[in-house]
C-alpha positions in Angstrom: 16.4 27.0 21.2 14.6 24.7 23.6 14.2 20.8 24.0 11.0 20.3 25.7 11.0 22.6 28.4 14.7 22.3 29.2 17.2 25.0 28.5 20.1 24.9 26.1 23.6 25.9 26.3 26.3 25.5 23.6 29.4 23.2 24.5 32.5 22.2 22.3 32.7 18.4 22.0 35.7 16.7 20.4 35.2 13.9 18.3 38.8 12.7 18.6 38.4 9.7 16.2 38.8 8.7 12.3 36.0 6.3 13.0 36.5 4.8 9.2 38.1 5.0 5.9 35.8 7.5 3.9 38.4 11.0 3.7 35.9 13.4 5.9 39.1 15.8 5.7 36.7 18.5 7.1 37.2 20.7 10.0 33.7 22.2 11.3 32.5 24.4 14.1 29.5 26.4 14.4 30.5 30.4 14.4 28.2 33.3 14.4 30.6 34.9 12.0 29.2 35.2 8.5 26.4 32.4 9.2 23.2 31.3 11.0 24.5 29.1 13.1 20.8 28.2 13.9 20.7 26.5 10.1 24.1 26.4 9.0 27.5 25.5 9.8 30.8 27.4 9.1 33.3 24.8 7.2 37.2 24.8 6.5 37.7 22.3 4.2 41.5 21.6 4.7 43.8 20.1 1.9 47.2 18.6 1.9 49.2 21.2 3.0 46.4 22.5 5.9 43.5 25.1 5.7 42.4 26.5 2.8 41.3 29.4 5.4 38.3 29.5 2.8 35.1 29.4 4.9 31.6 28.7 3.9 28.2 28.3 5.3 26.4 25.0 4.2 23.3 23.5 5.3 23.6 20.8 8.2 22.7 17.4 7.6 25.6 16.4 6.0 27.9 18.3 7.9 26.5 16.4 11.3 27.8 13.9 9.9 30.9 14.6 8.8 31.4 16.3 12.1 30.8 12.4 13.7 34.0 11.4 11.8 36.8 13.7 11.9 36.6 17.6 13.8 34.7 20.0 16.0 31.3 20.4 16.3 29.7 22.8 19.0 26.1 20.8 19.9 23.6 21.6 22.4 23.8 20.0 25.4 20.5 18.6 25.8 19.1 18.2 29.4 16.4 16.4 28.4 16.2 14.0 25.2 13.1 13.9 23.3 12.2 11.3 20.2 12.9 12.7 17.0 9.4 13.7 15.2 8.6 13.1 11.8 7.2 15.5 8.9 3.6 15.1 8.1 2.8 14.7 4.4 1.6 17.5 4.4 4.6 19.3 6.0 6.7 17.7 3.9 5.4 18.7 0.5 5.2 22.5 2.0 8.4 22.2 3.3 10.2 20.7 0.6 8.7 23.3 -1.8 10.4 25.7 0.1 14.1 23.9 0.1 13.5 23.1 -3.9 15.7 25.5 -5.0 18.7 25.3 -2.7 18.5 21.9 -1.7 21.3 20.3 -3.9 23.5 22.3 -1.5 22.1 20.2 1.6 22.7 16.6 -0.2 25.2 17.0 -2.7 28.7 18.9 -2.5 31.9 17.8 -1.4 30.8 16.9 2.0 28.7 14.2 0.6 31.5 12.7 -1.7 34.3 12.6 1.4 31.4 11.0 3.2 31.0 8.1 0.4 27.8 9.2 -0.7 27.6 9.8 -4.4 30.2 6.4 -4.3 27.0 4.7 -2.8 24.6 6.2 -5.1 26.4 5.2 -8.0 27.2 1.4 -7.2 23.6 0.8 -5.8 21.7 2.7 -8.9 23.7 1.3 -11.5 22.2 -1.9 -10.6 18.7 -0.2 -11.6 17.3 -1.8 -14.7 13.7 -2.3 -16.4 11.0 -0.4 -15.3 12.0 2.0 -12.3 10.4 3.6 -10.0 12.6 6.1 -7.7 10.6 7.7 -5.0 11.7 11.0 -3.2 13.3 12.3 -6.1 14.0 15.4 -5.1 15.8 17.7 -7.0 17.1 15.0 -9.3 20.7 14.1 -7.7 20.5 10.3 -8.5 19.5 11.0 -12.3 23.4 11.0 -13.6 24.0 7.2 -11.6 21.3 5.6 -13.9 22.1 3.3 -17.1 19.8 3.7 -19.3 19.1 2.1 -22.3 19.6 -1.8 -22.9 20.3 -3.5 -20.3 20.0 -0.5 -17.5 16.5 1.9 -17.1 14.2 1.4 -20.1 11.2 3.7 -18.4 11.5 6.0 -15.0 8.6 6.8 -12.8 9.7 9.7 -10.3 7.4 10.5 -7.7 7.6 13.0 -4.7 5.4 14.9 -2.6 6.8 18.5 -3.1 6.1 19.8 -6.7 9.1 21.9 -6.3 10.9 19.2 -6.1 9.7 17.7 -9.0 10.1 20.7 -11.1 13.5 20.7 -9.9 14.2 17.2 -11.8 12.1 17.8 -14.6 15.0 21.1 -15.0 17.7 18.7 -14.5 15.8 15.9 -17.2 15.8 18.5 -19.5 19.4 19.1 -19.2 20.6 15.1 -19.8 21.1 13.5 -22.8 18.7 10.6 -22.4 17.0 8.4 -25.3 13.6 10.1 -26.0 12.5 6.8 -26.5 12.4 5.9 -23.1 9.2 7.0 -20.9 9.7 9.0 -18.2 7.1 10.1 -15.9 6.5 12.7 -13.0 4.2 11.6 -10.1 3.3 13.6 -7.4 2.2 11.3 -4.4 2.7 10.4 -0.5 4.6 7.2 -1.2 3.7 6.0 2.5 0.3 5.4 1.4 -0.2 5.8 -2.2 2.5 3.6 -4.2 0.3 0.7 -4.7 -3.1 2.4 -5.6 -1.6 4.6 -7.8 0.8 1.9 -9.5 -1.0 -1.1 -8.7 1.5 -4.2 -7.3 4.0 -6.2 -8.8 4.5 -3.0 -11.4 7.9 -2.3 -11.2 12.0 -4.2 -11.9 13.7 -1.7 -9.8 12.3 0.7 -6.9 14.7 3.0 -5.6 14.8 5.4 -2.5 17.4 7.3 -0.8 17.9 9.6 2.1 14.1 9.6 2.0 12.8 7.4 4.6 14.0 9.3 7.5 12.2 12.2 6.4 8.9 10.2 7.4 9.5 9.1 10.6 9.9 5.2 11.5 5.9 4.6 11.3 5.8 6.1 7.8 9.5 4.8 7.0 8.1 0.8 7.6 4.7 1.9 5.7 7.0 3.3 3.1 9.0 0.0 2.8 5.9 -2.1 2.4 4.4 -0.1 -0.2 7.7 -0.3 -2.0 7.6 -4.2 -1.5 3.4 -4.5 -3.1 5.2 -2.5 -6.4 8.3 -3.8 -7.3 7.5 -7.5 -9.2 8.1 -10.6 -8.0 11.3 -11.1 -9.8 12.4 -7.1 -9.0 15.0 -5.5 -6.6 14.4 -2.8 -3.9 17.5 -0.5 -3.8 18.2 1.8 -1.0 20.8 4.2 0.4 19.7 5.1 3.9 21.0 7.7 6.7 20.8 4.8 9.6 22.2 4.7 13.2 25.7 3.9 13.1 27.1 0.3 14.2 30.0 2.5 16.3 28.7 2.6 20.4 30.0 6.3 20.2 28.6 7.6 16.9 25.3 5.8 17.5 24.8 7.9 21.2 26.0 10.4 19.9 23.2 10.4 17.1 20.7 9.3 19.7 21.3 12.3 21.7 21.2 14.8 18.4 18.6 13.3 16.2 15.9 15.9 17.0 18.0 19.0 17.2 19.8 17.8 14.0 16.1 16.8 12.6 15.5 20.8 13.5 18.0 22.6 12.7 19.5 22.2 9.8 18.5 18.4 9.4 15.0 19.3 6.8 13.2 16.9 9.6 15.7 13.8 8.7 15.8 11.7 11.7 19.2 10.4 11.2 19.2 7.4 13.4 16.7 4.9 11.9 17.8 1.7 12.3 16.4 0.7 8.4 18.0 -2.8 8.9 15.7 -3.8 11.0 12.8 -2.3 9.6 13.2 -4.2 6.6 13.5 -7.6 8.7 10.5 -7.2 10.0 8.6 -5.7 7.3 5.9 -7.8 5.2 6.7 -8.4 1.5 10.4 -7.2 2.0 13.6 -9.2 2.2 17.4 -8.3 2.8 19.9 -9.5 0.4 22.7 -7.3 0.9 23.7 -4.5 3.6 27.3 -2.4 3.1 28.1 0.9 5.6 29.4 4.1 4.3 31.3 6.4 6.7 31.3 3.9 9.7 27.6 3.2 9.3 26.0 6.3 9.1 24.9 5.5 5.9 24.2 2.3 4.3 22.8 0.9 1.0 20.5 -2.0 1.0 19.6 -4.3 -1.7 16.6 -6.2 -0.9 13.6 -8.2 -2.8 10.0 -9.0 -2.6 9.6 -11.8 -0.2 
């Protein structure tokens, strides 16, 4: 692997901290044994009473992260730092297609739920009501956090830019026990660019996003957040869960220094240290009403409305 035209050599770092209260009780080093350590990282998930000394090979994303809490982590020492790319749309949709069938492995799983995710996805979501629009949908993984019916999701637009992905939720619709009375629609679109002609403005109660924005890079995140901002009504609520640069000195440097060989590697082109806060400050139509950090900041959820 290469970074620019600098060479790089594997070193062991130790991340020596608990750096918050979410239970990463995970210990994780790369190993050529059993796995491509180019994509994937070799995890012993250890219980009460120590290791398991059950190993498996998951995809990286999440286990960067967890590896910023609590354990080992072999990284490549990077000589030379270069800014994190994003995915084209067009990338994006071809590569997605391609993780479609595996990809609940990358965002879901244990790793996530030590890591506070699905706690996130279900307090933010279940705020969701009215007419909602969830963009990125992916494989489906926030479908179970809804309420619907009375009083919770009453019709669901799900859009995405990988068809795979979309078929992928349209299994996992298939599978729920949801009112056939309420509408629910597939949309295939760059949501970047193509919310508000598609869905006109002021459309929606609730839009909904997460773990998507760092796929696009921070020019097509902010685009992203203002065409979230022209759709959701006046009166509606943009809901969030974000990966976002961590508030800790060490973990944010630390993600600074990895974001493009994580973004590479195993990340699916997330850029991992976004600072979404911000974007959402200083985006027009947007406004921040509430912020709360999962896993010492790594993650947050965001609950904002049309300014």
């Amino acid at each position: 692997m290469t970074t620019s035209s600098s060479s790089v050599a594997f070193v062991a770092v130790i991340i020596v901290t608990m750096l918050c209260t979410q239970p990463a009780h995970a210990f994780i080093t790369y190993s050529p044994r059993a796995c491509d350590y180019r994509h994937e990282t070799c995890i012993c998930l250890y219980d009460d009473d120590g290791c398991s000394n059950n190993y498996s090979c998951h995809p990286t994303r999440r286990n960067f992260a967890a590896a910023c809490l609590s354990g080992i982590l072999t990284i490549p020492l990077i000589t030379s730092i270069k800014s994190a790319g994003a995915l084209t749309p067009d990338q994006a949709s071809q590569n997605y297609d391609t993780y479609a069938d595996t990809y609940d492995k990358l965002d879901g799983g244990s790793i996530a739920t030590s890591l506070g995710i699905d706690e996130a996805r279900t307090k933010l979501l279940g705020m969701a009501k009215g007419d909602v629009l969830e963009i990125g949908v992916g494989t489906g993984l926030n479908l179970a956090s809804y309420r619907f019916g009375e009083g919770g999701v009453t019709s669901l637009t799900l859009v995405d830019i990988s068809d795979g992905m979309l078929s992928q939720a349209e299994a996992r619709i298939q599978q729920m026990n949801i009112d056939k009375n309420i509408p629910i629609q597939f949309v295939k679109a760059d949501a970047t660019s193509e919310l508000i002609s598609i869905f006109g403005e002021n459309k929606f109660d609730s839009v909904v996003d997460t773990f998507s924005l760092c796929v696009m890079g921070n020019d097509g995140a902010k685009k992203c957040i203002e065409e979230m901002a022209g759709a959701v009504k006046p009166s509606g609520k943009i809901l969030l869960v974000e990966n976002t640069r961590s508030s800790n000195p060490i973990l944010g440097s630390y993600q600074d220094l990895t974001a493009s060989s994580a973004a590479d590697l195993g990340g699916k082109g997330c850029v991992y240290n976004q600072n979404v806060g911000e974007m959402i400050n200083r985006s027009k139509g947007m406004r921040l009403e509430k912020e709360e950090t999962f896993a010492a900041g790594l993650f947050r959820s965001f609950v904002c409305t049309k300014s």
